[in-house]
N, C-alpha and C positions, 0 to 999 in steps of 0.2 A: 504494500500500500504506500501509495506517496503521499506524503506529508508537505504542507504550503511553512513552508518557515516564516517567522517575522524578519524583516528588514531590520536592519542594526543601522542605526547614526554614522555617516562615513563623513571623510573631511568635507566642509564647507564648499557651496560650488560658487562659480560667479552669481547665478538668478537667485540663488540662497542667500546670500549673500546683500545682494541689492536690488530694489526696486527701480530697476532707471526711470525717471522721468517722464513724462511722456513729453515729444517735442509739441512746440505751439503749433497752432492752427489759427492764423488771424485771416482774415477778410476786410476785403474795404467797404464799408456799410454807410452809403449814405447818410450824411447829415439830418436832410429830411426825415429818413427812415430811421433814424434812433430817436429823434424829438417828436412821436406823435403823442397822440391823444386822443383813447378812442371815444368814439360818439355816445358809446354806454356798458358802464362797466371795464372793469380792468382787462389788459389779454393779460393770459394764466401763461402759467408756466410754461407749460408744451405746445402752446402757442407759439409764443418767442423762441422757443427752441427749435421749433420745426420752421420756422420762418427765417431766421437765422441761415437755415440749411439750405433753404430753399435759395437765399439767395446767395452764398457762396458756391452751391453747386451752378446756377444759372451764370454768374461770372464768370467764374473756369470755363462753360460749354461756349458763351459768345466770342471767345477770344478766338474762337474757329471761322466768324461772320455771324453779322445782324441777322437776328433769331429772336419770333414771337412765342413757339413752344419752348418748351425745354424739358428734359428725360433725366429719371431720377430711379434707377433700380429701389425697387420697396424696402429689400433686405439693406441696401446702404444706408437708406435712409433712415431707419431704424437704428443700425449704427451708430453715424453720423451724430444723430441726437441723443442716444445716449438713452432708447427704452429697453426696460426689464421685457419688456413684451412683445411678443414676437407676432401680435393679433394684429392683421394687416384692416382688421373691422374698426380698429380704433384707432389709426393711420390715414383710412378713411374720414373717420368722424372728426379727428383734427384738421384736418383740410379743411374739409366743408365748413369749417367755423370759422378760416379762418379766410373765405372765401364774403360769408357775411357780415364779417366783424371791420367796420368801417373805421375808418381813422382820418381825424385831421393833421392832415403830414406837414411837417418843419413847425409844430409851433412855439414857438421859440422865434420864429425869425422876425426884422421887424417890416417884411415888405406887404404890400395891403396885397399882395394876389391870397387868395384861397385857394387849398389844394386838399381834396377829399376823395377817398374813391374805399374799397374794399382791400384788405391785404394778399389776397391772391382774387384775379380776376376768370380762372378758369381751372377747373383740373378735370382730370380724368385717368383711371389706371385700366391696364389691356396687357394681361398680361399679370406680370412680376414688376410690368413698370410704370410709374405715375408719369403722368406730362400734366405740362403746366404753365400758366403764361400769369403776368403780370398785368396791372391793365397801362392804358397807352399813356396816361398822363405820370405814368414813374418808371415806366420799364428804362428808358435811357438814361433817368435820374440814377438807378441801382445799377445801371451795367456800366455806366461811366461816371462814376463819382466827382464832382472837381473837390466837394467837400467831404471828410468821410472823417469815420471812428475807427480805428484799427481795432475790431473785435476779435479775440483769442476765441473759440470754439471749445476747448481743452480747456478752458476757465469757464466756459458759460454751461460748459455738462454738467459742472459739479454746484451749479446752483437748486437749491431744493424750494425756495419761495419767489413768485415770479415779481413780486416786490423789488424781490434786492437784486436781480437777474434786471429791469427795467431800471431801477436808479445806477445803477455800477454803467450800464450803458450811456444813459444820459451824462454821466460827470467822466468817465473816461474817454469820452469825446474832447477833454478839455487838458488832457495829460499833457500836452505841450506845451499848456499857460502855467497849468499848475491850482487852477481854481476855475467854478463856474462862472456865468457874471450871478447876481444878485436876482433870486426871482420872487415873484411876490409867494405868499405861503397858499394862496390860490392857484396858480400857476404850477407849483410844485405840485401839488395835490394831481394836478391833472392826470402827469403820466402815469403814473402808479395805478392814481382810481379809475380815471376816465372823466368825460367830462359831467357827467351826473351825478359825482360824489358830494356836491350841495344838499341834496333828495337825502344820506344816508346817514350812516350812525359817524362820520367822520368830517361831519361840518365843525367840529371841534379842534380847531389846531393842536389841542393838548392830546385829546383822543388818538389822532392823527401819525404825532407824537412818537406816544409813547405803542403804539399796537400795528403800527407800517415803518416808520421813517429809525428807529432806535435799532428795533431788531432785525432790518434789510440792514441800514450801516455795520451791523455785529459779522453778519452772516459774510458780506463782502468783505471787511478787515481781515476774515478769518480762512477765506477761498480767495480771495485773488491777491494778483502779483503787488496791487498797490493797496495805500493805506489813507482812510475818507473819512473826515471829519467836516462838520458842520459848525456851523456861526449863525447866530438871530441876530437881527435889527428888529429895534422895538419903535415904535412910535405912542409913546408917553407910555405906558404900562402894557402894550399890547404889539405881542410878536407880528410883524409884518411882514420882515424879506429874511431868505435866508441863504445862504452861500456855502458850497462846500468846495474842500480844499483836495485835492490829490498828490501823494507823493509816491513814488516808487520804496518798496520794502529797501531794507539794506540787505546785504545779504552776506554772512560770517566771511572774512577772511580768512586763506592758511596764513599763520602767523607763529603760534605756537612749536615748541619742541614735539610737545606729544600728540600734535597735529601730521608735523614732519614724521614723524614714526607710525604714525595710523597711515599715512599715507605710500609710504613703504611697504608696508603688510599689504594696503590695499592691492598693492603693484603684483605683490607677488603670487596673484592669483589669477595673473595674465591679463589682468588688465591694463590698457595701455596707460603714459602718466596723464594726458591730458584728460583721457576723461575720468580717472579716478579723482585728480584736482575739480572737475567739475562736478562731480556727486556729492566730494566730499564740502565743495564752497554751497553748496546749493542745500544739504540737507544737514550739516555738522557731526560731528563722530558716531554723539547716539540718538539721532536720527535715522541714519542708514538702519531701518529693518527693528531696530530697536537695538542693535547688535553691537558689542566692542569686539575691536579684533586684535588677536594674540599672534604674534611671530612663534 
């Protein structure tokens, strides 16, 4: 009779060893298309996320030629965004929503045109594969950006409230100044709630506060690459405008001796030095895995 032995603990391997990183995925994401505000009601989470995709896959495809449709294997798309779910029924049903979920595009900006339409203008799947078109008043605004947000992909999977996934895009649109300008605490409200959030439980700036604006800042501080903080302007005892600040994380330097030695160890498991110097600047000794390592 043959017997199944247990595996025995053997020396550490590189993937044991480390989690690399995953690399960035950023896209150029229209100005307009990070500052709306929709007509009613917030978009959710997997809204922004699949919309996100949509239009990073749509850029990639036109760089081939001006193109109305655009093709999106389902299983990538899935991917891509980052669902547990493999239900191409609720892939569907995210589309379709987000085909009638209207928005007022750029607001934010100060020019008197209006620009409004639907966030996807058509879809349809045949196949394993979604097509899909934009409608005509944004489609050349998204495939040719003059103004844009570098949005990371790879930072926006790991968002879990579509709060702080919608405010992290609105201020890091502005990572090159370093602050937003000043917006009234109505105004802010928009993108998050939509423009109906007067009608609801959040006409309260303090409400507002303390149960959207607090805990989206917590959640971004703690997922993405930079670090957001806010500022109020009061007009006599009552918060008016407010401002948030963006700065890039710092990230550990190798400085130390027993840096220089973890990183020697680190080498010596065939890893090359540059990217053991980069694992090690990006996630510090025992962060790697949770793990110390012994020569």
């Amino acid at each position: 009779m043959v017997t199944k032995t247990k595996e025995t603990a053997s020396e550490p391997t590189q993937i044991a060893l480390f989690q690399v990183p995953e690399l960035p995925e950023p896209f150029r994401k229209a100005v307009p298309a990070v500052h709306i505000a929709p007509q009613s009601g917030p978009i959710s989470l997997q809204q922004a996320k699949m919309f996100n995709a949509l239009i990073k896959n749509a850029i990639e495809q036109n760089k081939q030629g001006e193109r109305v449709w655009f093709e999106y294997p389902v299983g990538q798309l899935i991917n891509d965004v980052g669902l547990n779910s493999k239900n191409r029924d609720y892939v569907k049903s995210t589309i379709n929503s987000l085909v009638g979920f209207v928005v007022n595009w750029d607001h934010l900006s100060d020019s008197r045109e209006w620009n409004a339409s639907g966030l996807v203008a058509g879809a349809k799947i045949s196949g394993s594969t979604l097509r899909y078109q934009f409608s005509d008043n944004m489609r050349e605004i998204l495939m040719n950006p003059r103004i844009y947000a570098s949005i990371d992909m790879r930072i926006a999977r790991e968002f879990k409230r579509g709060h702080a996934l919608t405010l992290w895009e609105n201020v890091v649109r502005y990572e090159g100044i370093g602050r937003t300008p000043k917006m009234s605490v109505d105004t802010l409200r928009d993108f998050p709630l939509g423009l109906d959030w007067a009608s609801g439980s959040y006409a309260q700036y303090k409400t507002f506060k303390s149960r959207v604006l607090l805990p989206a800042l917590e959640e971004i501080n703690r997922i993405a690459d930079h670090e957001i903080t806010y500022h109020e302007f009061k007009t006599g005892r009552t918060v008016t405008e407010v401002q948030l600040t963006i700065n890039a994380k710092k990230k550990p330097e190798i400085t130390q001796e027993d840096d220089l030695d973890l990183l020697s160890s680190v080498t010596a498991f065939g890893i090359p030095v540059s990217e053991a110097r980069k694992l090690l600047s990006e996630h510090g000794k025992l962060d790697i895995c949770g793990q110390e390592f012994k020569q």
